[in-house]
SELO-673431 format. One line per 8 residues: number of its first residue (from 0); for each residue x, y, z of N, C-alpha, C, O. Coordinates in pm, 1 decimal, padded with zeros to 6 digits. Example, Ala and Ser with C-alpha at 12.3 -4.5 7.8 and 13.67 -1.06 7.14 Angstrom:
0 = 01319.0,-00569.0,00780.0,01230.0,-00450.0,00780.0,01320.0,-00330.0,00780.0,01423.6,-00331.9,00846.5; 01285.0,-00225.0,00708.0,01367.0,-00106.0,00714.0,01290.0,00003.0,00787.0,01340.9,00113.8,00803.9
//
This chain:
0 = -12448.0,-14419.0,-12211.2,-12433.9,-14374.1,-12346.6,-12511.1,-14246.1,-12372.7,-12536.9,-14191.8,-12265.3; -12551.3,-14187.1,-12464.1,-12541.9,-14067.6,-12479.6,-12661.8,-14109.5,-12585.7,-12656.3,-14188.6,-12679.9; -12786.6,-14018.5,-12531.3,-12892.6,-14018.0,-12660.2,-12856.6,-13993.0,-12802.8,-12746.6,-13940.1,-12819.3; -12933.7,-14022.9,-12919.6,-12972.7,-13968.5,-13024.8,-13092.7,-13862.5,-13011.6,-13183.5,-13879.6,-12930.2; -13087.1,-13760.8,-13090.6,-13150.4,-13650.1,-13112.2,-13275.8,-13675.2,-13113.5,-13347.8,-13607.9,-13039.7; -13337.3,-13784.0,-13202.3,-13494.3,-13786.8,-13182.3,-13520.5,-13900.0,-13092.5,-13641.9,-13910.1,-13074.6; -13450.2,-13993.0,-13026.4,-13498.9,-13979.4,-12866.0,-13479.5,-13881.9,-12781.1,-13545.2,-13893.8,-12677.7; -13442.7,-13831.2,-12785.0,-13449.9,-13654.3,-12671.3,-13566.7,-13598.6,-12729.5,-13639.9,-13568.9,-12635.1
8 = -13640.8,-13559.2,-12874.6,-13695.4,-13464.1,-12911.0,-13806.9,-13513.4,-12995.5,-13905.6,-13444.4,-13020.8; -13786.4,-13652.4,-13045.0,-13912.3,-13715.2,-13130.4,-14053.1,-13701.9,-13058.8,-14127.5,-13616.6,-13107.3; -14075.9,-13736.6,-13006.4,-14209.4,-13698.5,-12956.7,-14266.9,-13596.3,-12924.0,-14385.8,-13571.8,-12944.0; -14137.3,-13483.5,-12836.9,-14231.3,-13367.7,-12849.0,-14226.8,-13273.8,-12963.8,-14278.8,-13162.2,-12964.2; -14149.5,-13336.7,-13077.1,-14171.5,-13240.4,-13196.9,-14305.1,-13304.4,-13236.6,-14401.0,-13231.6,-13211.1; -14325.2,-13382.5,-13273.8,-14424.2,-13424.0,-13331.2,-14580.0,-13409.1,-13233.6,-14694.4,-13399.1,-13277.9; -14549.2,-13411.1,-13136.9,-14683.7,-13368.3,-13008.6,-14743.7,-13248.3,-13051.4,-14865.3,-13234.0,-13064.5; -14622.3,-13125.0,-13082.5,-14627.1,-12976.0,-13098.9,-14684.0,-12992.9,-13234.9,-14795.1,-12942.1,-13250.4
16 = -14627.7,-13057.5,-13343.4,-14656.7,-13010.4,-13475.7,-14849.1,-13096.8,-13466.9,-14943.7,-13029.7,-13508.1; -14864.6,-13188.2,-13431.1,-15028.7,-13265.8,-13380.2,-15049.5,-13115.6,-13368.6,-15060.5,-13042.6,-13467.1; -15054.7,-13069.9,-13230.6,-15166.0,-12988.9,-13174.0,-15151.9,-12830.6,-13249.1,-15252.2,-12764.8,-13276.7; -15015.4,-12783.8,-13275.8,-15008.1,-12683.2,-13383.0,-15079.6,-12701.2,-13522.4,-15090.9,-12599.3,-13590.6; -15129.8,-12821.9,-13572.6,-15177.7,-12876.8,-13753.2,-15058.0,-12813.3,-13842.6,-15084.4,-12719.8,-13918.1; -14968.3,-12848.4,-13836.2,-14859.2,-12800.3,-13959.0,-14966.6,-12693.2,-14057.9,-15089.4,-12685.9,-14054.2; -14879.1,-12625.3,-14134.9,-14734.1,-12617.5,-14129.3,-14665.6,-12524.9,-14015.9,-14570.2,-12460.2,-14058.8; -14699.5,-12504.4,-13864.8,-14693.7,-12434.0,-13807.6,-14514.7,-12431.2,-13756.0,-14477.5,-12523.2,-13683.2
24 = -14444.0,-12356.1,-13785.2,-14238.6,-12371.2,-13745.2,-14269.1,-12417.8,-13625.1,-14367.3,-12379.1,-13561.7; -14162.6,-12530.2,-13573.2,-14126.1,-12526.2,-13492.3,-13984.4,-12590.9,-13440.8,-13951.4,-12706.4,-13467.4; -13895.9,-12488.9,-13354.0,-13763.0,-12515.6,-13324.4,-13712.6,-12578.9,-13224.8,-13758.8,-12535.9,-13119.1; -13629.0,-12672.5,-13209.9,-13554.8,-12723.3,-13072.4,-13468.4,-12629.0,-13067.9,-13375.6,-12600.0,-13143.4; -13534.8,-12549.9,-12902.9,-13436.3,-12424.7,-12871.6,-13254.5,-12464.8,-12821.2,-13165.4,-12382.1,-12802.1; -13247.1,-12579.0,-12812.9,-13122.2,-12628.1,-12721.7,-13069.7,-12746.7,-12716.3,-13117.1,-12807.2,-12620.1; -12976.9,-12822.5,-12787.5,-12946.3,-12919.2,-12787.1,-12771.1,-12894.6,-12765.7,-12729.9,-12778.7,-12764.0; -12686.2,-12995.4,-12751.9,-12512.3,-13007.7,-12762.7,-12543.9,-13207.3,-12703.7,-12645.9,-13262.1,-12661.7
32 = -12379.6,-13269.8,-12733.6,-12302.9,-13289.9,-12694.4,-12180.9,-13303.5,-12708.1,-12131.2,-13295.6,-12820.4; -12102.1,-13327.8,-12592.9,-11985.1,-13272.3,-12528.3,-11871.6,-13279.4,-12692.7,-11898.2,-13347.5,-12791.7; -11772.5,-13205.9,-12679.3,-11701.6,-13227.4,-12769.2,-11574.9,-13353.8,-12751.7,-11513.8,-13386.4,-12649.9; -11564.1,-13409.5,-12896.9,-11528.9,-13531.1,-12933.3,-11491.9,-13587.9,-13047.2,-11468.2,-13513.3,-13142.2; -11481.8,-13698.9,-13059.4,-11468.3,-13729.7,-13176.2,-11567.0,-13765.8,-13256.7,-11566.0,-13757.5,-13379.5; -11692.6,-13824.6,-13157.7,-11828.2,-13856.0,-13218.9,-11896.6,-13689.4,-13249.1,-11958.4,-13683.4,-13355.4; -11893.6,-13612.3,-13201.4,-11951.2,-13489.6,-13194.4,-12008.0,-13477.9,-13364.7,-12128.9,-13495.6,-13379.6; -11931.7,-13451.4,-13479.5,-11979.9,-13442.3,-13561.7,-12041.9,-13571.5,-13621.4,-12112.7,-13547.5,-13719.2
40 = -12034.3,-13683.2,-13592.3,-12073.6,-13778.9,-13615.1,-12275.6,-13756.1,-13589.2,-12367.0,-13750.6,-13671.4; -12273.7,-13748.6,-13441.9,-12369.2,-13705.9,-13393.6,-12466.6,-13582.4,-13428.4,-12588.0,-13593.6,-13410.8; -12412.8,-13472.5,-13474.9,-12443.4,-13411.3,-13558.1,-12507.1,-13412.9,-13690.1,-12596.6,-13332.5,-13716.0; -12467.0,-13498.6,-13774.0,-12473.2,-13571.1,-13914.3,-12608.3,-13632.4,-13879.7,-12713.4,-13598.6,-13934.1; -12596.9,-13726.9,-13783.0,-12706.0,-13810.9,-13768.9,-12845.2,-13756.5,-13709.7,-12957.9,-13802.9,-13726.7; -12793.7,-13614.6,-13615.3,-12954.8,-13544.7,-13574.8,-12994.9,-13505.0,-13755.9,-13082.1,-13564.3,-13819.4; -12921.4,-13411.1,-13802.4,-12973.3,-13383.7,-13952.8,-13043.7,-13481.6,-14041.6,-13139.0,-13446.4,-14111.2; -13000.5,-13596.5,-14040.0,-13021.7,-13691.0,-14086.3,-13188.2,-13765.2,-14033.3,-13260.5,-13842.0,-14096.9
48 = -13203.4,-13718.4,-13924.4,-13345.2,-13794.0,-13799.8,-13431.6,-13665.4,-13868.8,-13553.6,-13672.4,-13884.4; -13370.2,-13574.8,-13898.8,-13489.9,-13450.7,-13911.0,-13530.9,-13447.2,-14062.5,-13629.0,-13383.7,-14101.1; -13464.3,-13506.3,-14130.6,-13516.9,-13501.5,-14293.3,-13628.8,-13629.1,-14290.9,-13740.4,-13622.3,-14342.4; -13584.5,-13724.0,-14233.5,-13634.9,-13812.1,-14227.0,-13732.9,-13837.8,-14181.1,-13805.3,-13928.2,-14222.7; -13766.1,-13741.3,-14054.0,-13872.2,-13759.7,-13912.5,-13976.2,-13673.7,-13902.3,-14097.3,-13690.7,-13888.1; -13857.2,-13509.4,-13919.0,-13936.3,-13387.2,-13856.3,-13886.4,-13272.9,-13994.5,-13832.9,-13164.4,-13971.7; -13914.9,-13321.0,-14125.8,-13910.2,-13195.4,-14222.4,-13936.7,-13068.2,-14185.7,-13859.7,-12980.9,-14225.8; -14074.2,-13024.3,-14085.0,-14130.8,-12911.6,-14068.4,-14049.2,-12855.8,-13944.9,-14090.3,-12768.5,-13868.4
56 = -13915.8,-12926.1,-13937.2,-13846.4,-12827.9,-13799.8,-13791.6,-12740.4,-13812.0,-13673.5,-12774.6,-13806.2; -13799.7,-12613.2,-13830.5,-13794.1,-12516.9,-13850.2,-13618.0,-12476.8,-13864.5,-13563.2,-12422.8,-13960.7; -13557.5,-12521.5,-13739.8,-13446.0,-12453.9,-13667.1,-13413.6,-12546.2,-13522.7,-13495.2,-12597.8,-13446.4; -13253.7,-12545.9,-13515.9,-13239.7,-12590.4,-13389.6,-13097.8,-12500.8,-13369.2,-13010.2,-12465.8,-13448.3; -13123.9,-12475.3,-13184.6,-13010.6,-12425.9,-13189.1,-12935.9,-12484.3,-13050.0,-12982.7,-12515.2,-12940.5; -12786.8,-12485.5,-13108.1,-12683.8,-12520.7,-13072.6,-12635.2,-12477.7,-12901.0,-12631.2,-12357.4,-12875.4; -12611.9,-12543.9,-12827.3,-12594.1,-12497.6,-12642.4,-12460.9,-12525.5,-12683.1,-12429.4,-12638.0,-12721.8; -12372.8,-12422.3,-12676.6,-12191.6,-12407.6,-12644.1,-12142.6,-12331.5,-12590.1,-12048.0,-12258.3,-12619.3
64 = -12245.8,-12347.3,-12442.6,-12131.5,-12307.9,-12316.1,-12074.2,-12401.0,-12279.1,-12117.0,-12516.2,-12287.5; -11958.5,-12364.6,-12227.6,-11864.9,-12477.7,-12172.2,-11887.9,-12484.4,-12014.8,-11823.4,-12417.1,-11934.4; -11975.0,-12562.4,-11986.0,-11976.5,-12553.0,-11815.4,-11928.4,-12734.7,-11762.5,-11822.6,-12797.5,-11767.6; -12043.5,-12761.8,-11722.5,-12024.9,-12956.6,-11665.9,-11906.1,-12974.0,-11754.8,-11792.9,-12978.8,-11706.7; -11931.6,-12984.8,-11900.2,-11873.4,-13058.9,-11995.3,-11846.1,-12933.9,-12103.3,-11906.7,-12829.0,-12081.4; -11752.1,-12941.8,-12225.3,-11732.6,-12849.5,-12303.3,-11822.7,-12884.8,-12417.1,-11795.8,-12977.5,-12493.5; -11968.1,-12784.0,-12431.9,-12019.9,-12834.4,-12520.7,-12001.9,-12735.1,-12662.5,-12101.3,-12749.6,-12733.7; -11920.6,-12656.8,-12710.5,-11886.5,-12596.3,-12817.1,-11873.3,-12725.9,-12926.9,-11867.0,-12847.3,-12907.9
72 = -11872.1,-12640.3,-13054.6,-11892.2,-12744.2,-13147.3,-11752.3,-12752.9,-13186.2,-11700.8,-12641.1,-13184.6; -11651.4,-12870.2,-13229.6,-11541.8,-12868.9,-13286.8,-11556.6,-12837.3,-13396.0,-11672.5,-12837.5,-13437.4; -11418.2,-12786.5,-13512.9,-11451.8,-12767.3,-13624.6,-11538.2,-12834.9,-13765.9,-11592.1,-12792.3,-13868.1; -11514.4,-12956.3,-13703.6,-11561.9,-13059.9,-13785.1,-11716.6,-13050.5,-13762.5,-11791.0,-13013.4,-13853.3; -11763.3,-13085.9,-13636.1,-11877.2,-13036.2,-13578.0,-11975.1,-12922.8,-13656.1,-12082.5,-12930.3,-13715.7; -11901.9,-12838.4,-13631.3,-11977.0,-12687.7,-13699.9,-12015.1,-12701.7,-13830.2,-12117.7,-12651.8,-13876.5; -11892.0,-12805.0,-13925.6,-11915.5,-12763.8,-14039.5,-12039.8,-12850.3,-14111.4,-12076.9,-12844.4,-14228.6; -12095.7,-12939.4,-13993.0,-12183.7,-13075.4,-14027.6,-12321.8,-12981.7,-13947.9,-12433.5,-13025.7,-13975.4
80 = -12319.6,-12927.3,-13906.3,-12435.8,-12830.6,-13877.7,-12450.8,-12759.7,-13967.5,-12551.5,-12778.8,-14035.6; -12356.1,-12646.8,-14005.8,-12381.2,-12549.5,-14067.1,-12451.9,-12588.8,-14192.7,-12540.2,-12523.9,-14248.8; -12399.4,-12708.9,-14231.2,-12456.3,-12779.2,-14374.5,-12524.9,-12891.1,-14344.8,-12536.1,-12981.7,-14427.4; -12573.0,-12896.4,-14235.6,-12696.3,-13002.5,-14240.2,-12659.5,-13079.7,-14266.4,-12720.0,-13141.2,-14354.2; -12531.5,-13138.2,-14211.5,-12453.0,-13279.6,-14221.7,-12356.6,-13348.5,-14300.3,-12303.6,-13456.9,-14275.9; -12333.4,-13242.1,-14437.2,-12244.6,-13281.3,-14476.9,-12078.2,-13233.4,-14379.0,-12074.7,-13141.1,-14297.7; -11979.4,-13305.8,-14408.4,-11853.8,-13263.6,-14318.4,-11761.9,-13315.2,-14367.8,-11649.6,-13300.5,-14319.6
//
């Protein structure tokens, strides 16, 4: 199965923001997965881990090269990023 966002990233956001003392930015340079039907689903729900988890995250950005797997965002996808989950 396929992680959620703050098991991939919960701890070391919060490790960084510890030893940084907020309010210091900080971004997850790189996240995707593959495109799908869950894709924006998945999407919705990282936004959703970060209001909830990691307010002080600055920025995350999106990996959509298409190599192993096609990780571009579908339209639906994009539009749940672009707006922080609504879609």
């Amino acid at each position: 199965g396929r992680y959620a966002f703050g098991d991939l990233f919960g701890n070391a956001i919060w490790e960084v923001q510890r030893v940084m003392r907020l309010p210091q930015p900080v971004m997850v340079c790189e996240t995707a997965v593959p495109r799908g039907q869950k894709q924006a689903q998945w999407v919705r729900e990282m936004w959703w881990w970060v209001a909830e988890n990691a307010p002080g995250l600055a920025g995350v950005c999106w990996f959509d090269l298409d190599k192993e797997e096609k990780w571009a965002l579908t339209d639906k996808a994009r539009r749940a990023f672009l707006a922080k989950g609504a879609a």
